[in-house]
DRENDO-875487 format. One record per residue (C-alpha): residue number from 1; residue in one letter; z, x, y. Coordinates in pm, whole numbers, plus 50000, padded with zeros to 5 digits. Each point is the difference from the previous one (the first is absolute). Example, Ala and Ser with C-alpha at 12.3 -4.5 7.8 and 13.67 -1.06 7.14 Angstrom:
<rs>
<num: 1 residuo: A c3: 50780 c1: 51230 c2: 49550>
<num: 2 residuo: S c3: 49934 c1: 50137 c2: 50344>
</rs>
This chain:
<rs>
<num: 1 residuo: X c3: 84933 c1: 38155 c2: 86997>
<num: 2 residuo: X c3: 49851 c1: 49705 c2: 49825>
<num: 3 residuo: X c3: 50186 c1: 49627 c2: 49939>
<num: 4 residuo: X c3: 50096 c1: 50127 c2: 49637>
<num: 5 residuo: X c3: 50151 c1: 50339 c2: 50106>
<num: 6 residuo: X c3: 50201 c1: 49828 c2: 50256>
<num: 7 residuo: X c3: 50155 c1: 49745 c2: 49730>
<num: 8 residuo: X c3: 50039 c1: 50253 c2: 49744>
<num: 9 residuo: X c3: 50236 c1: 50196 c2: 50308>
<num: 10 residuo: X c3: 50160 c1: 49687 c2: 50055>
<num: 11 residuo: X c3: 50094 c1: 49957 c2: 49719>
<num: 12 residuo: X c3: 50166 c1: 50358 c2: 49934>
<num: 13 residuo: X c3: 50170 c1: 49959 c2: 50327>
<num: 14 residuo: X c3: 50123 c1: 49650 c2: 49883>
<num: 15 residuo: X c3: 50139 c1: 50157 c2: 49705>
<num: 16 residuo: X c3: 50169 c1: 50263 c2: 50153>
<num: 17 residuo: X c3: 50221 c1: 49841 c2: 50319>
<num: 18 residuo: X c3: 50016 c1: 49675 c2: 49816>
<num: 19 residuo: X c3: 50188 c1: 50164 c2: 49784>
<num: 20 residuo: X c3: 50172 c1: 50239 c2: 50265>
<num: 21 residuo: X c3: 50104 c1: 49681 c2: 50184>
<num: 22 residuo: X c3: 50169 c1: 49842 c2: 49741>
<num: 23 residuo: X c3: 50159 c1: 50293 c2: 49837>
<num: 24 residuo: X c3: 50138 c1: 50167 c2: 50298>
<num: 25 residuo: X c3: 49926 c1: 49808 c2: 50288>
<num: 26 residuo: X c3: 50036 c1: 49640 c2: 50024>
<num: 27 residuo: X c3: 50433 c1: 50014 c2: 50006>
<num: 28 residuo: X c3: 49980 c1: 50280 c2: 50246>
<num: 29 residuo: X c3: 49783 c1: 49798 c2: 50264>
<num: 30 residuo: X c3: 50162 c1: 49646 c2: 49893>
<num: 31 residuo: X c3: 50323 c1: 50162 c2: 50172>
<num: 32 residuo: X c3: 49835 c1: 50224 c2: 50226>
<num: 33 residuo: X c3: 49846 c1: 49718 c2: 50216>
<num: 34 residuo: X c3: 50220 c1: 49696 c2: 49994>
<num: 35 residuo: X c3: 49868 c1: 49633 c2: 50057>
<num: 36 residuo: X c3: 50024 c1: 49828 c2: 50308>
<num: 37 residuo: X c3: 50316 c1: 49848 c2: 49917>
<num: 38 residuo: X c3: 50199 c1: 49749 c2: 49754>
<num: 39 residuo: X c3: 49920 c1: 49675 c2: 49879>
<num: 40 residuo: X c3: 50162 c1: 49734 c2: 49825>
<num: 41 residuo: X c3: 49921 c1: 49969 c2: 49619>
<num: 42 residuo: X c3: 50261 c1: 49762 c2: 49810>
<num: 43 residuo: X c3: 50323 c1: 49977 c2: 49927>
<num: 44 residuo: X c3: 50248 c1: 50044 c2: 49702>
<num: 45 residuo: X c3: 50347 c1: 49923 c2: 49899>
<num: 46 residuo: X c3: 50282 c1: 50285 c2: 50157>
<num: 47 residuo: X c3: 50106 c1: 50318 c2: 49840>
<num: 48 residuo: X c3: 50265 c1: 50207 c2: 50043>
<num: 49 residuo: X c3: 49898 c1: 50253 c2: 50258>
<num: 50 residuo: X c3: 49768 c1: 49802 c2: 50172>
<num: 51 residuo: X c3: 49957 c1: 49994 c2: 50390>
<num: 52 residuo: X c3: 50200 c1: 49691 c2: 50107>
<num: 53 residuo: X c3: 49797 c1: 49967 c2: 50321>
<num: 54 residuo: X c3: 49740 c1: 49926 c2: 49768>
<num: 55 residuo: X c3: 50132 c1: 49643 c2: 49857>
<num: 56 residuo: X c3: 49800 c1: 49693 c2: 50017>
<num: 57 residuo: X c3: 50233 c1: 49765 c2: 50105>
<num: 58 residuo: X c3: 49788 c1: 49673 c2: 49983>
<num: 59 residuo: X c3: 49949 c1: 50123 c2: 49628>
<num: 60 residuo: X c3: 50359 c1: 50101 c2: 49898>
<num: 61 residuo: X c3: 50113 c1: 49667 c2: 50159>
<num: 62 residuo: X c3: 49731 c1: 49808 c2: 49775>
<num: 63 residuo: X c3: 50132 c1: 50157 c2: 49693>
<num: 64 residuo: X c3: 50336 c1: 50079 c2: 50054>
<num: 65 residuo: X c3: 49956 c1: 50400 c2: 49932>
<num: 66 residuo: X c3: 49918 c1: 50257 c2: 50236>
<num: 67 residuo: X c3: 49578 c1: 50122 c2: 49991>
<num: 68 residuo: X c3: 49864 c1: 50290 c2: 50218>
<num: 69 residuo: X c3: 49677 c1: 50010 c2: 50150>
<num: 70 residuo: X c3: 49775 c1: 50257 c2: 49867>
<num: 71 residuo: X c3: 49738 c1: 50194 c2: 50278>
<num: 72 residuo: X c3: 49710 c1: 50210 c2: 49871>
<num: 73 residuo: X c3: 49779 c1: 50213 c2: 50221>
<num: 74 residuo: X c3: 49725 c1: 49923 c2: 50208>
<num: 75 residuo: X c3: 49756 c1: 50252 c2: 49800>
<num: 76 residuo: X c3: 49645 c1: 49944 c2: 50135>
<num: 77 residuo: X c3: 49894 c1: 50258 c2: 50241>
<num: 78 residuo: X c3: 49686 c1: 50095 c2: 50169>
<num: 79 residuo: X c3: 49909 c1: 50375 c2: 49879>
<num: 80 residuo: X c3: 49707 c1: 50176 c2: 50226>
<num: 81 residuo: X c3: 49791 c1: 50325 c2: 49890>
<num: 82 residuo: X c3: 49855 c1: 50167 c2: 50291>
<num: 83 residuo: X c3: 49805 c1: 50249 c2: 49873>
<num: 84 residuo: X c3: 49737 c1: 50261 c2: 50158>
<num: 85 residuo: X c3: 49651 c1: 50057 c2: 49840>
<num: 86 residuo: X c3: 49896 c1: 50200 c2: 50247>
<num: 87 residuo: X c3: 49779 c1: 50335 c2: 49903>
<num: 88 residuo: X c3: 50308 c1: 50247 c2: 49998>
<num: 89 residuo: X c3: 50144 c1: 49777 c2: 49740>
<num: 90 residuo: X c3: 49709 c1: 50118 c2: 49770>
<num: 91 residuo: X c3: 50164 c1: 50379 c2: 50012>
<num: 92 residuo: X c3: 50175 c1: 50170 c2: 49735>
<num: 93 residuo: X c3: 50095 c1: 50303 c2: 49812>
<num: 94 residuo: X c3: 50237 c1: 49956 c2: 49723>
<num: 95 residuo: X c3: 50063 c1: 49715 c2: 49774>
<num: 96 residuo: X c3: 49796 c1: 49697 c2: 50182>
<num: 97 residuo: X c3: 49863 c1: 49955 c2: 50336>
<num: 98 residuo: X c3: 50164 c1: 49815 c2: 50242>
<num: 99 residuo: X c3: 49870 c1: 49644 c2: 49959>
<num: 100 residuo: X c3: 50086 c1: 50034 c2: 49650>
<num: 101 residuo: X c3: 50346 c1: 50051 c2: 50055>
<num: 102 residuo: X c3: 49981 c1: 49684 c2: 50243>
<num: 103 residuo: X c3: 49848 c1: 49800 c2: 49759>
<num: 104 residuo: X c3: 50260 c1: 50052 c2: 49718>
<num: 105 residuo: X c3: 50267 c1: 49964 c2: 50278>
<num: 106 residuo: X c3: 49871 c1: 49685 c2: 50098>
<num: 107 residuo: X c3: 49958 c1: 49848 c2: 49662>
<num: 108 residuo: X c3: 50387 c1: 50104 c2: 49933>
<num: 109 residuo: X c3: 50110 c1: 49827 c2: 50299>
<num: 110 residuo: X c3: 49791 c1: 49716 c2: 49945>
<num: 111 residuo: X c3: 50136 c1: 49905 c2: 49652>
<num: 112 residuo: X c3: 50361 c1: 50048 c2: 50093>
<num: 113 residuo: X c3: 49926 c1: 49765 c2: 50288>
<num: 114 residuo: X c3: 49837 c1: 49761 c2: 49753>
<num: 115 residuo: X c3: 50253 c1: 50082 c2: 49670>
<num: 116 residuo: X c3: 50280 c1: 49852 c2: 50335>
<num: 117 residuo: X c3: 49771 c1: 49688 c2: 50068>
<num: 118 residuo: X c3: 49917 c1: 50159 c2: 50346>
<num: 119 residuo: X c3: 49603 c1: 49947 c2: 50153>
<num: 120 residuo: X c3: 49846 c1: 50290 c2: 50035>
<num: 121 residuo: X c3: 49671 c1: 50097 c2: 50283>
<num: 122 residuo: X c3: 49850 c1: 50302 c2: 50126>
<num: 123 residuo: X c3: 49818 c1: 50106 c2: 50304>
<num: 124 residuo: X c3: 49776 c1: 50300 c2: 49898>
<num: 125 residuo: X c3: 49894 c1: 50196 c2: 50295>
<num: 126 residuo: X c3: 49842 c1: 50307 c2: 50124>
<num: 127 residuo: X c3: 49936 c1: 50050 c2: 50418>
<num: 128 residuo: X c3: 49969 c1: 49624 c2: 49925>
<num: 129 residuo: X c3: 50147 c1: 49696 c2: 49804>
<num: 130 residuo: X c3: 49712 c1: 50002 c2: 49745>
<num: 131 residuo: X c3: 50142 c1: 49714 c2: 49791>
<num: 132 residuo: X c3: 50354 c1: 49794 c2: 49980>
<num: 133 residuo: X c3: 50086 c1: 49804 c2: 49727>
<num: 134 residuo: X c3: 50251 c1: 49706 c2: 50067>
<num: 135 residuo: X c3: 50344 c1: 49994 c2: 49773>
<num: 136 residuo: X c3: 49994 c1: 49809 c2: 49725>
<num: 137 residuo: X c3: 50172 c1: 50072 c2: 49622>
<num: 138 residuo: X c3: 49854 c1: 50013 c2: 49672>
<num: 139 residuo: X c3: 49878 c1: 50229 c2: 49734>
<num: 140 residuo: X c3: 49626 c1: 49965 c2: 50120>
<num: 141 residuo: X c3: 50075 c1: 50075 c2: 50320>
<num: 142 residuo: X c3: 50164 c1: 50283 c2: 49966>
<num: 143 residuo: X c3: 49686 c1: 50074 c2: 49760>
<num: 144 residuo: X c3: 49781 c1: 49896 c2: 50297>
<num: 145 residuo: X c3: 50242 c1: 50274 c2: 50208>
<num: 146 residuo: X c3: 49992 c1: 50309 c2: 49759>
<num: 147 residuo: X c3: 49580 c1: 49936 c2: 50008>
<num: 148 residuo: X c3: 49996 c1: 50021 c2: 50407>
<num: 149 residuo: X c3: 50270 c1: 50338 c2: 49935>
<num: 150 residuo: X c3: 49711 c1: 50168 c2: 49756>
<num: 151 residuo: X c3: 49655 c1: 49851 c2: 50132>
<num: 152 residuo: X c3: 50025 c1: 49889 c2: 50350>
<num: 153 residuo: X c3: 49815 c1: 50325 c2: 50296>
<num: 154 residuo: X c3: 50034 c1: 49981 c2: 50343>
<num: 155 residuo: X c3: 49654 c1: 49843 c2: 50154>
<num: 156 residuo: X c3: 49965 c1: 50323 c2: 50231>
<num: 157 residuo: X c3: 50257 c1: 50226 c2: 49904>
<num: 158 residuo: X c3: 50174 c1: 50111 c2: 50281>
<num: 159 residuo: X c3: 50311 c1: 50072 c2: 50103>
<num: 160 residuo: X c3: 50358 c1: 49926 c2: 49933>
<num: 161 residuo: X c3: 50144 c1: 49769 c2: 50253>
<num: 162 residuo: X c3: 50334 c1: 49908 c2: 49889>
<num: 163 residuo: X c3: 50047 c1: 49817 c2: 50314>
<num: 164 residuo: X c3: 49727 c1: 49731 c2: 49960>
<num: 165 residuo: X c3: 50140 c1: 49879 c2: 49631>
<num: 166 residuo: X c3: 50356 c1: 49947 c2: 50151>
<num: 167 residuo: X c3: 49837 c1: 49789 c2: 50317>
<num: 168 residuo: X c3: 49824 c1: 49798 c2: 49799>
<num: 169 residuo: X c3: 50314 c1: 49959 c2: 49748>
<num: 170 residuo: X c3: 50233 c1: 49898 c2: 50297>
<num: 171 residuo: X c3: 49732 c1: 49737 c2: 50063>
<num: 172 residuo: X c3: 49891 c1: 49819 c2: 49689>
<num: 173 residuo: X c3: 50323 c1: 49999 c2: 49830>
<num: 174 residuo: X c3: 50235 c1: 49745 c2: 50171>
<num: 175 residuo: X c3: 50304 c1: 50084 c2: 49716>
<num: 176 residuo: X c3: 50230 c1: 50289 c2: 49923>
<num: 177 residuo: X c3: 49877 c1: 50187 c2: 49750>
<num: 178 residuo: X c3: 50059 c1: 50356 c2: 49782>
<num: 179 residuo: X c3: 49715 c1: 50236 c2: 50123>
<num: 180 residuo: X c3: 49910 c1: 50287 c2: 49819>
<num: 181 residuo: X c3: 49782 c1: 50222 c2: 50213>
<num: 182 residuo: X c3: 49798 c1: 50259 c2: 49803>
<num: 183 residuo: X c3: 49801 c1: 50264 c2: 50162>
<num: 184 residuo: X c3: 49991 c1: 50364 c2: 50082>
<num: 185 residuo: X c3: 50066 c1: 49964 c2: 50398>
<num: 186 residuo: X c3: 49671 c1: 50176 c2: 50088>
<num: 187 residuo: X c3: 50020 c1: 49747 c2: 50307>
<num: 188 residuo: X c3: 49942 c1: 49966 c2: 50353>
<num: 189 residuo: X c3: 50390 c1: 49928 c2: 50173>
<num: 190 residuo: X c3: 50106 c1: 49689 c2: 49830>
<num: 191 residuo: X c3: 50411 c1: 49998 c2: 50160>
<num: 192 residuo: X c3: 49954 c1: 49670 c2: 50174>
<num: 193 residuo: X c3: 49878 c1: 49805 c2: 49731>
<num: 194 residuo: X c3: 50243 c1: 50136 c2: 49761>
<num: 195 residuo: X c3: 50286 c1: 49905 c2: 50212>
<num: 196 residuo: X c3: 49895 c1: 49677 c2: 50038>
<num: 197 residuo: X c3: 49912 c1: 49918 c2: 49631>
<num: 198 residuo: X c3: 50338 c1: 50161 c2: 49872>
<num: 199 residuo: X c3: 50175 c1: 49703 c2: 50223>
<num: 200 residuo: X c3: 49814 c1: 49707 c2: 49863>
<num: 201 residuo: X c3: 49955 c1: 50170 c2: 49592>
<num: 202 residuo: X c3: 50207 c1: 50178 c2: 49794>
<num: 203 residuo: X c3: 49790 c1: 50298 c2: 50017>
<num: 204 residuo: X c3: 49927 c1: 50297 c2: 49725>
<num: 205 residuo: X c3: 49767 c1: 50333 c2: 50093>
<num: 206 residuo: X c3: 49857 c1: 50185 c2: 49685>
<num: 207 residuo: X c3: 49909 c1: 50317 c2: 50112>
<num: 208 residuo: X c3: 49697 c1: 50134 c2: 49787>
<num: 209 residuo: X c3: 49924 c1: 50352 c2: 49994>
<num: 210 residuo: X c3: 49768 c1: 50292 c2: 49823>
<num: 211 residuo: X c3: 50161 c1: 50355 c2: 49973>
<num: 212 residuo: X c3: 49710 c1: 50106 c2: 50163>
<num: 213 residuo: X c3: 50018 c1: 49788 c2: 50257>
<num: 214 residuo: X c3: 50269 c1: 50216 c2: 50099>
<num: 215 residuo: X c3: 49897 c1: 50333 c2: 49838>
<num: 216 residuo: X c3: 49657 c1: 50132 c2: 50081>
<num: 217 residuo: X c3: 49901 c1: 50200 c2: 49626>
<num: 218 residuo: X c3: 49889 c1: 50416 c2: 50075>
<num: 219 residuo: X c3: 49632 c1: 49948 c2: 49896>
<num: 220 residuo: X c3: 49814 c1: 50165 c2: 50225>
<num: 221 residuo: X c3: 49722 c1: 49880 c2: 50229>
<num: 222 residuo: X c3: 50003 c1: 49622 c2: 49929>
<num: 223 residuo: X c3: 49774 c1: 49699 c2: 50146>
<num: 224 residuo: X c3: 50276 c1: 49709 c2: 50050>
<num: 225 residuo: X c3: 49905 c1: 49637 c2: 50119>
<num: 226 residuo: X c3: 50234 c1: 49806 c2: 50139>
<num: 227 residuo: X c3: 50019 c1: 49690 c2: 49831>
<num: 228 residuo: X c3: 50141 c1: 49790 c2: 50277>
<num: 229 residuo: X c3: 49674 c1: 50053 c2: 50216>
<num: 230 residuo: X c3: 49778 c1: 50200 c2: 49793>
<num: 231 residuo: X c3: 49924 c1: 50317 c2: 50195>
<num: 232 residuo: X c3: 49986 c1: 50327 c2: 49821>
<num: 233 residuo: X c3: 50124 c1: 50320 c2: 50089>
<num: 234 residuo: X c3: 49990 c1: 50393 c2: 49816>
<num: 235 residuo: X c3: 50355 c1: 50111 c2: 50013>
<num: 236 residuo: X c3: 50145 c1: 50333 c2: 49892>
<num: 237 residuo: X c3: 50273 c1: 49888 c2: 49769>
<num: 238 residuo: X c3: 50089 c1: 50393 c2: 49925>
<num: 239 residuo: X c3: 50139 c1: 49960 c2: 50379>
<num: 240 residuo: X c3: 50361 c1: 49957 c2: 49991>
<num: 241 residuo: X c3: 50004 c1: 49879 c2: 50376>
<num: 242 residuo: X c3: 49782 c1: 49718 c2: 49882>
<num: 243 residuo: X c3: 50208 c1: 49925 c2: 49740>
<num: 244 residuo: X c3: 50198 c1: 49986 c2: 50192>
<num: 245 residuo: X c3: 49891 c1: 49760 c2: 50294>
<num: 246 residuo: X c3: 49917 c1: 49767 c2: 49715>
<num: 247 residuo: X c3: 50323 c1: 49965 c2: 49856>
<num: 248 residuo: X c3: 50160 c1: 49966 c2: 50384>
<num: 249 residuo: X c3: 49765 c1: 49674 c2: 50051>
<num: 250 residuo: X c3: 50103 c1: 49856 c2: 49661>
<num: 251 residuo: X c3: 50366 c1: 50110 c2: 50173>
<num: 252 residuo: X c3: 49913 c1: 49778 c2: 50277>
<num: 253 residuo: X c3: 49928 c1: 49707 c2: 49850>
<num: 254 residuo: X c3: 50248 c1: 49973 c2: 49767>
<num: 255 residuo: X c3: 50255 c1: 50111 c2: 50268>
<num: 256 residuo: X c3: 49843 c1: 49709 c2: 50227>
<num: 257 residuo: X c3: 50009 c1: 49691 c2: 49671>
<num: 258 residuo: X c3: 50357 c1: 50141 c2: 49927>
<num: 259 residuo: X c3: 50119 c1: 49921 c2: 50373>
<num: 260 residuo: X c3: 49784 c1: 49650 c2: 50072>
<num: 261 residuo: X c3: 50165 c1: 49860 c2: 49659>
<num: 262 residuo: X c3: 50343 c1: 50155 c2: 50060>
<num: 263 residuo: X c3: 50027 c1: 49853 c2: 50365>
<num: 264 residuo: X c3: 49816 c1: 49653 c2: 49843>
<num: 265 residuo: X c3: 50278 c1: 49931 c2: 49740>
<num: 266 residuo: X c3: 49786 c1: 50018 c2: 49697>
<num: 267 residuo: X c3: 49946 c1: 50179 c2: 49718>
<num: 268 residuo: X c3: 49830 c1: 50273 c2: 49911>
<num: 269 residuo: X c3: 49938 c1: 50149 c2: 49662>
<num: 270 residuo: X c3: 49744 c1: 50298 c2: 49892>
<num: 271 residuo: X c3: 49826 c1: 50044 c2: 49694>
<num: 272 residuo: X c3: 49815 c1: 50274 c2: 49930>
<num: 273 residuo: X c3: 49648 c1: 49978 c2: 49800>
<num: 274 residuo: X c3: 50162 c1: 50222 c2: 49694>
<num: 275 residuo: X c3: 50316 c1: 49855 c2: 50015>
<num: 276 residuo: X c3: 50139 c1: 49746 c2: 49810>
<num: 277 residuo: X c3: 50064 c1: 49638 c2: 50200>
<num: 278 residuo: X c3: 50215 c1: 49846 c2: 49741>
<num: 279 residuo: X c3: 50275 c1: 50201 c2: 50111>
<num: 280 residuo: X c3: 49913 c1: 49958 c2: 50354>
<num: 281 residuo: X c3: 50052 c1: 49681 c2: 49985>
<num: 282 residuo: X c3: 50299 c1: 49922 c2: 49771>
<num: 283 residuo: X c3: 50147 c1: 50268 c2: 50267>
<num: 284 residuo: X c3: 49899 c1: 49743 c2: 50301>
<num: 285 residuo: X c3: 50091 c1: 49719 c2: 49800>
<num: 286 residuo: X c3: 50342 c1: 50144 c2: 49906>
<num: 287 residuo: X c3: 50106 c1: 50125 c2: 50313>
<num: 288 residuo: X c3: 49934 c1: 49740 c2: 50214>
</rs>
């Protein structure tokens, strides 16, 4: 993909969740995730109705008629986007492949956060942390972000470690912040550092899936390469017992993700590659 196809994508993906942030998004998330607490902001003379524990007295005493003190939110958060580039992010079947999906998830997230006043940084990774980029706000940042999302490839490939991108999150960032953890779970066991993340962040799985990541097509004799390690294989797809050991490993994993983030605490949402995300997440947002 050359620089100009890349800006030219950028730019249609700016259009589209900019405008999905604002429109739908960026009340929804304002009282989904709450700042860290309140802060005083003025004060101004008493009205009926008001909160007496509220008064300033120095104030009311200085001009002889009651004033309240007025509190507004501590707003600025820290938003991460942990997000897998890994090889098996590159499949799909229906609408968009995987990693496009993540992309326009990330770029939503990332202008709500922003749209709020929150920083925003991402650690891409694959069996390793290929790149992080610190939080910071701004409209070319989050520019700089939805770039990375499109353009950026895993040096080697490899696998999906899920495990290695929460480590290294538990150790470079020292403050709370709102994860959002976008993968498809292909992963080595990744319980432990799950657990452990969902104490110190306030922690969000995105579940990405293919159909055919669960359902194996009848096509006959097929060559299929494993995009995770890149051996091939002929399979008889006509097989129904093969279909069926292939759906009962999706099964597993999905089974095992659904367990480590229910016994963690956090959250765990699935999108599927033909689905649609907006209502995905106004669901999340709504009932949480």
């Amino acid at each position: 993909m050359t620089t100009a196809d890349i800006l030219k994508k950028v730019r249609r993906i700016e259009i589209k969740t900019r405008g999905l942030s604002n429109h739908i998004f960026a009340g929804e998330y304002h009282s989904t995730f709450k700042g860290r607490g309140m802060s005083f902001s003025e004060v101004r003379e008493y009205t009926p109705g008001d909160d007496v524990k509220f008064i300033d007295w120095n104030v009311t005493a200085r001009f002889s008629h009651p004033f309240v003190k007025v509190f507004e939110e501590e707003r600025e958060l820290i938003v991460m986007l942990l997000v897998d580039i890994s090889n098996s992010s590159l499949f799909g079947t229906q609408k968009q492949a995987k990693r496009d999906l993540i992309t326009e998830l990330g770029a939503v997230l990332s202008f709500s956060a922003t749209t709020n006043n929150d920083k925003v940084g991402v650690i891409f990774f694959s069996n390793k942390v290929e790149k992080y980029i610190p939080p910071k706000k701004g409209k070319g940042h989050i520019l700089r972000i939805i770039r990375e999302l499109i353009a950026l490839e895993p040096v080697q490939g490899g696998e999906t470690n899920v495990a290695v991108a929460l480590e290294f999150l538990n150790n470079v960032l020292k403050k709370r912040s709102i994860t959002f953890l976008m993968s498809d779970f292909v992963s080595n066991p990744y319980e432990q550092a799950l657990q452990l993340a969902a104490r110190k962040h306030d922690l969000v799985g995105i579940h990405i899936y293919d159909k055919h990541d669960k359902e194996l097509p009848s096509a006959g004799l097929v060559q299929v390469m494993d995009a995770e390690t890149g051996q091939t294989v002929w399979v008889d797809t006509d097989d129904r017992a093969v279909r069926l050991q292939y759906g009962a490993a999706f099964d597993e994993k999905y089974k095992y993700c659904m367990h480590t983030f229910r016994k963690s605490g956090a959250s765990l949402l699935h999108v599927r590659t033909d689905e649609d995300y907006v209502k995905v997440l106004q669901g999340y947002f709504k009932g949480r």
